[in-house]
C-alpha positions as CSV (number, residue, x, y, z in Angstrom):
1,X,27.0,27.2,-5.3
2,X,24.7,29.1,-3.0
3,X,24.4,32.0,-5.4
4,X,23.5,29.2,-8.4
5,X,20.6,28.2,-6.1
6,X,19.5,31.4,-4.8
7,X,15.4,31.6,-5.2
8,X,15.4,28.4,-7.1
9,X,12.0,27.6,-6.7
10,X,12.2,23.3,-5.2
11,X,9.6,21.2,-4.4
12,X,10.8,17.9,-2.2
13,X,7.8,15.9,-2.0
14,X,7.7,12.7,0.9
15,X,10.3,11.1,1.9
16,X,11.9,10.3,5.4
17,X,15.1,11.5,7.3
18,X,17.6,11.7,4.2
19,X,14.9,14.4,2.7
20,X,15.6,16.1,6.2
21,X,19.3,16.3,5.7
22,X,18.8,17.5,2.0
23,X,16.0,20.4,2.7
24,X,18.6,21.7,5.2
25,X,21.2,21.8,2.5
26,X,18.9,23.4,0.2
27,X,17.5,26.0,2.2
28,X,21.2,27.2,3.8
29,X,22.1,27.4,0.0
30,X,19.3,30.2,-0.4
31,X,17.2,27.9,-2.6
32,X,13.4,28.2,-1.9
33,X,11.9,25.0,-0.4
34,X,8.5,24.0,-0.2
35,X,8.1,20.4,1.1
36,X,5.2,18.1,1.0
37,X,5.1,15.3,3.7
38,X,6.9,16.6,6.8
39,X,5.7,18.4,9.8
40,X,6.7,21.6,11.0
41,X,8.7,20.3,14.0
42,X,10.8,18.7,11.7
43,X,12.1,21.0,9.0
44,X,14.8,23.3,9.5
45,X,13.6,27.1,9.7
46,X,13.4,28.5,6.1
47,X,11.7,25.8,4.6
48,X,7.9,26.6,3.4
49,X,5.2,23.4,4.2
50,X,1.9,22.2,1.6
51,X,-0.4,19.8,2.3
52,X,-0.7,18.8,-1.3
53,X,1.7,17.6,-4.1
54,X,-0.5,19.6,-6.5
55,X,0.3,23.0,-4.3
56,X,3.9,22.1,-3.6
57,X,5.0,21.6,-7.4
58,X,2.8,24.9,-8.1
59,X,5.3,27.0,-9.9
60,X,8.3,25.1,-8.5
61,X,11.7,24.6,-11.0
62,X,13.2,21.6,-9.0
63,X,11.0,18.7,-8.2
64,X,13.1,16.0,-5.5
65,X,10.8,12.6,-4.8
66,X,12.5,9.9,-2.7
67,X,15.1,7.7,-3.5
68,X,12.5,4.5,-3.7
69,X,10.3,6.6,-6.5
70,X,6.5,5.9,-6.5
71,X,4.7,2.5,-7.0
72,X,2.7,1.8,-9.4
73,X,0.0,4.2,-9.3
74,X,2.1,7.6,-8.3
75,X,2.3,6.9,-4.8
76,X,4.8,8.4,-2.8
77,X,6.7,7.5,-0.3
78,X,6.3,9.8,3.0
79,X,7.4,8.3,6.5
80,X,6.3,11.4,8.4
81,X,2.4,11.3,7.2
82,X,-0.4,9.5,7.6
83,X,-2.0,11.3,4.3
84,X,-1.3,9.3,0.9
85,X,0.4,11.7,-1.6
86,X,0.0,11.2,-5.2
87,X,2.0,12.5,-8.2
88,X,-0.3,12.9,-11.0
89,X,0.2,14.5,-14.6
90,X,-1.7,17.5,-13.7
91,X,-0.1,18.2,-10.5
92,X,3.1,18.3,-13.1
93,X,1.8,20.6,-15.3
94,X,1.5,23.3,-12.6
95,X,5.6,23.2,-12.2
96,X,7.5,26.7,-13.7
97,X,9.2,25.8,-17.2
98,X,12.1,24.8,-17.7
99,X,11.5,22.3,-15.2
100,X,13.5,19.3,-14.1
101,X,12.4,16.6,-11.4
102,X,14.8,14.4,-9.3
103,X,14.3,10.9,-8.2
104,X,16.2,7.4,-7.8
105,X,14.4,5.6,-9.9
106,X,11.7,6.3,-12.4
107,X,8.7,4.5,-13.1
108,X,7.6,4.1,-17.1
109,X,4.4,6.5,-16.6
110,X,6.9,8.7,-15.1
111,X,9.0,9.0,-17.8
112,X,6.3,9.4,-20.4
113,X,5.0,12.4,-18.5
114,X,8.1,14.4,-18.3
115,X,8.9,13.8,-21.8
116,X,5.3,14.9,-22.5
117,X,5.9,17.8,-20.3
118,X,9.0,18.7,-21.4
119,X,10.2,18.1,-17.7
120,X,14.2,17.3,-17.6
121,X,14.6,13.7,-15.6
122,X,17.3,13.0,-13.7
123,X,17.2,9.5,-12.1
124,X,20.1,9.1,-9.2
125,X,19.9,5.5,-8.4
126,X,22.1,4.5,-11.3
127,X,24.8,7.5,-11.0
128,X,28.1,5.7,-9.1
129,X,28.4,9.1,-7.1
130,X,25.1,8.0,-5.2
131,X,24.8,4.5,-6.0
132,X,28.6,3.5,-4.7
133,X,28.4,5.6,-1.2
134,X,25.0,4.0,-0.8
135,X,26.1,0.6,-1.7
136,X,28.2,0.4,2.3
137,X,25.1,0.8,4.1
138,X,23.2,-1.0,2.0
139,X,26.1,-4.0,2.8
140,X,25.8,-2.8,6.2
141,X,22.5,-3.0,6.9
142,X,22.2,-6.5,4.8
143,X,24.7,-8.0,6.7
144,X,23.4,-6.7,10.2
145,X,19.7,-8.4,8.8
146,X,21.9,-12.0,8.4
147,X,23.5,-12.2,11.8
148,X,19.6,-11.7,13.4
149,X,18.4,-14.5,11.4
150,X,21.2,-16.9,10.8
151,X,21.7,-19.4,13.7
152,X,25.8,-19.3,13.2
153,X,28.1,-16.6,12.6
154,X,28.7,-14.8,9.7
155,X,32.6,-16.1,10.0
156,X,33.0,-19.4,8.9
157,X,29.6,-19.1,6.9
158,X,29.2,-19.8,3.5
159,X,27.3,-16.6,1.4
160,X,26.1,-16.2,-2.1
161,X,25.9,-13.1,-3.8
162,X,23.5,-12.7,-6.9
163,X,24.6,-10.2,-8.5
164,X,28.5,-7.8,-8.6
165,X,27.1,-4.6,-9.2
166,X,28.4,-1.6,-7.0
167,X,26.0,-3.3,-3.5
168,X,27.0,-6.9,-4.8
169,X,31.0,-5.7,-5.1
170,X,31.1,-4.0,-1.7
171,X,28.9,-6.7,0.5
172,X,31.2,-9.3,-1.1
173,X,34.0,-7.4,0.3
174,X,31.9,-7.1,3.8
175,X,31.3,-10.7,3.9
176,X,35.3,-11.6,3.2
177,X,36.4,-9.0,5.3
178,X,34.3,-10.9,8.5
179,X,35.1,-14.2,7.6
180,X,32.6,-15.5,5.3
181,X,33.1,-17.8,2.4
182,X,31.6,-16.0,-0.3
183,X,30.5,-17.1,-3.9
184,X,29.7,-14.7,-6.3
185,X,26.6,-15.4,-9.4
186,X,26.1,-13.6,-12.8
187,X,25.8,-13.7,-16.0
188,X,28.9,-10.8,-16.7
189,X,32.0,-12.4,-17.0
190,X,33.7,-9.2,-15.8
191,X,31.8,-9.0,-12.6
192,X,33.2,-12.6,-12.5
193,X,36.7,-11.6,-12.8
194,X,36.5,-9.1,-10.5
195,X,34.9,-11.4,-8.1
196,X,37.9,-14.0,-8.9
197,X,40.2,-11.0,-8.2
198,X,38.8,-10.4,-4.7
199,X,39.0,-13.9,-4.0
200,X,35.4,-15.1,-4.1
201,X,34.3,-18.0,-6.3
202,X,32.9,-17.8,-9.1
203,X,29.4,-19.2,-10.3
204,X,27.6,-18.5,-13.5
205,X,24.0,-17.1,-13.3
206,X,22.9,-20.3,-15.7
207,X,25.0,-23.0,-13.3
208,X,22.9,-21.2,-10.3
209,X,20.4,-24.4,-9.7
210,X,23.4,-26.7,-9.3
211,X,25.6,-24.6,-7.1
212,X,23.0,-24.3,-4.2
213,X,24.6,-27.0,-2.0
214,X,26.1,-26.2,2.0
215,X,24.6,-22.7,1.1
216,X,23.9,-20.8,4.7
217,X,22.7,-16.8,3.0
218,X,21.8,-15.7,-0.2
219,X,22.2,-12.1,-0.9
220,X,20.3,-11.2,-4.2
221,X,20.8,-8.1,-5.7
222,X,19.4,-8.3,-9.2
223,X,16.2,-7.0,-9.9
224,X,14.6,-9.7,-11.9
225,X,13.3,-13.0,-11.2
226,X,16.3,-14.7,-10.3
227,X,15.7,-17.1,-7.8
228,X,12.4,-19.1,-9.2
229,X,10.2,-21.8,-8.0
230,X,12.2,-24.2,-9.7
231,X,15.3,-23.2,-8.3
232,X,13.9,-22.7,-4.7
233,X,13.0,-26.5,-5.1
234,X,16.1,-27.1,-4.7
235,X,17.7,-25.1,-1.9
236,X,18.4,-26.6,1.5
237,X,15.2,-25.2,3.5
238,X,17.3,-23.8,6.1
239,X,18.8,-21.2,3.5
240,X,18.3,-17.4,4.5
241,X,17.5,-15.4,1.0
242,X,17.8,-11.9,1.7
243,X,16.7,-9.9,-1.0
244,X,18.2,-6.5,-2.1
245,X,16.6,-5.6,-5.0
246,X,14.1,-3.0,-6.1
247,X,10.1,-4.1,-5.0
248,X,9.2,-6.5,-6.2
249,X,12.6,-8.2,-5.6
250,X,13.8,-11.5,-7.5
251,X,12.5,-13.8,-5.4
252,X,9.1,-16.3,-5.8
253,X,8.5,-15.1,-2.3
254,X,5.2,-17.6,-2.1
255,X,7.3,-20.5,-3.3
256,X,9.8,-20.2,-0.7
257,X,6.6,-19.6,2.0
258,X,5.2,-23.2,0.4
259,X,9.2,-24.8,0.7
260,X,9.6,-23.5,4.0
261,X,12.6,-21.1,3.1
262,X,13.1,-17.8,5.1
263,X,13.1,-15.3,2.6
264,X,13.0,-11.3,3.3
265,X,12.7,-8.4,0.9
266,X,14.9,-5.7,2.1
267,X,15.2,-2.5,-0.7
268,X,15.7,1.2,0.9
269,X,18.0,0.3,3.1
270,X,20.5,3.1,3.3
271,X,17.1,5.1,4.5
272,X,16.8,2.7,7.6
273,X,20.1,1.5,8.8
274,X,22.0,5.3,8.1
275,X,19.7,7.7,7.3
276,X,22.3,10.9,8.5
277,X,25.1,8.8,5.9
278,X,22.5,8.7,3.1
279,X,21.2,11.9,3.7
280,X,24.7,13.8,3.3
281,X,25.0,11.8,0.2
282,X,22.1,13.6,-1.5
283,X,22.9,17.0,0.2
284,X,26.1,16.7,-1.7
285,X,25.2,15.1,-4.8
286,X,21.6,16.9,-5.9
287,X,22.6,20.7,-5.5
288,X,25.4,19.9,-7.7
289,X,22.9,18.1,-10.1
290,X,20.3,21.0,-9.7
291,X,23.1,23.5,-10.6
292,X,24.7,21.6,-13.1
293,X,21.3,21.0,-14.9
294,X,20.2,24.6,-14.5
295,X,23.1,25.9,-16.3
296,X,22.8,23.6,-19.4
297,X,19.3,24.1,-19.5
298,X,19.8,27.9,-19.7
299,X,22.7,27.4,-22.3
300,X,20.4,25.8,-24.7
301,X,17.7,28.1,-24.2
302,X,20.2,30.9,-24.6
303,X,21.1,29.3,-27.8
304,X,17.4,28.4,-29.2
């Protein structure tokens, strides 16, 4: 793989200690990294620094943004500065051709511009090789957030889990494993079964406003608005809702202020409660993509 990546020109723009643990990779793989967002002191020799996204992509093959993306506007995520870093269009244009950029999840103005660009997009928050390792700390880190805020154990407790998805499936088996009794909501019948088969029960996503009773946690993972005024009207108050999905969550977070629920948004985890864990995830999983990518790429060229 090292020879595949040899003076591959990559750009890793913000991020926090995963990014750290995948410019290592890159640059012992003989790729050539310039990073955007990350002092000196941190980077493993090797490893070339910019102070601006629109110098970093400058030429570059391999564009790697964090796992969380940008908000709204093109902002991007970068622990290790106090300097706001923007992905814009232009700054785009300036990457070599063929070009692919690598994030966890794109944003529709994103999308648009590589497709304008001609820029290949590889989104990794949906592929099961990251998604699936990430989902155990993401279940970790969830159920570590529950025992500071619940006023019982997490044995004995009863949990709800919107959502069966790869982080729904394994913090369901979490939450069995220590104890919990755990009910499982969605509107896929076989993330149902599956939930049956594990020995959770079983509530449809419509049934949801009638099932809320003796409740102690909510775990939501589904990004969309899930858990409404209306249905926060009629949780028990003392329910914790911790919230898993992508920003904004699926939670009326100022309806549960007004009804006194508890209610935290808690995305990215993986980057907070195991950044080493997460960050050997993308060391192994994005060279592979980069090669893997590169060769296709060159194939069709080859055959244009």
């Amino acid at each position: 793989m090292s020879s595949a990546l040899s003076g591959v020109k990559i750009a890793v723009l913000g991020g926090d200690d995963r990014e750290l643990i995948l410019v290592s990779e890159l640059v012992t793989l003989g790729a050539t990294v310039t990073v955007v967002g990350f002092p000196r002191d941190r980077l493993k020799h090797g490893a070339f620094i910019s102070r601006s996204v629109e110098d970093g992509l400058s030429g570059a093959e391999v564009a790697i943004l964090p796992m969380v993306g940008t908000d709204t506007r093109g902002y991007i995520r970068a622990v290790y500065t106090e300097e706001r870093l923007q992905l814009t269009e232009k700054a785009l244009q300036g990457m070599g051709r063929p070009a692919m950029l690598i994030i966890g999840s794109a944003r529709p103005f994103l999308k648009e511009w590589t497709d304008k660009l001609g820029i290949t997009l590889i989104e990794t928050g949906d592929m099961d090789d990251v998604a699936i390792l990430n989902s155990i700390p993401t279940a970790e880190g969830a159920v570590q957030i529950a025992m500071q805020e619940m006023k019982t154990t997490i044995h004995g407790s009863r949990a709800m889990v919107l959502g069966f998805g790869r982080v729904g499936t394994t913090l369901g088996r979490t939450l069995k494993a220590l104890g919990a009794s755990v009910s499982v909501v969605s509107e896929k019948q076989g993330e149902l079964a599956r939930a049956y088969e594990m020995g959770c029960d079983r509530v449809q996503l419509s049934n949801l406003a009638d099932s809320l009773d003796r409740v102690d946690v909510i775990f939501n993972t589904i990004p969309a608005a899930v858990l409404t005024s209306e249905i926060l009207r009629r949780m028990n108050p003392d329910t914790l809702i911790i919230d898993l999905a992508t920003a904004p969550g699926g939670t009326d977070f100022g309806a549960a202020n007004e009804y006194g629920i508890k209610a935290l948004l808690a995305p990215g985890l993986p980057g907070k409660v195991a950044p080493i864990m997460a960050g050997r995830v993308l060391a192994e999983v994005v060279p592979r993509l980069i090669e893997k990518t590169m060769i296709k790429t060159y194939d069709q060229l080859q055959l244009a």
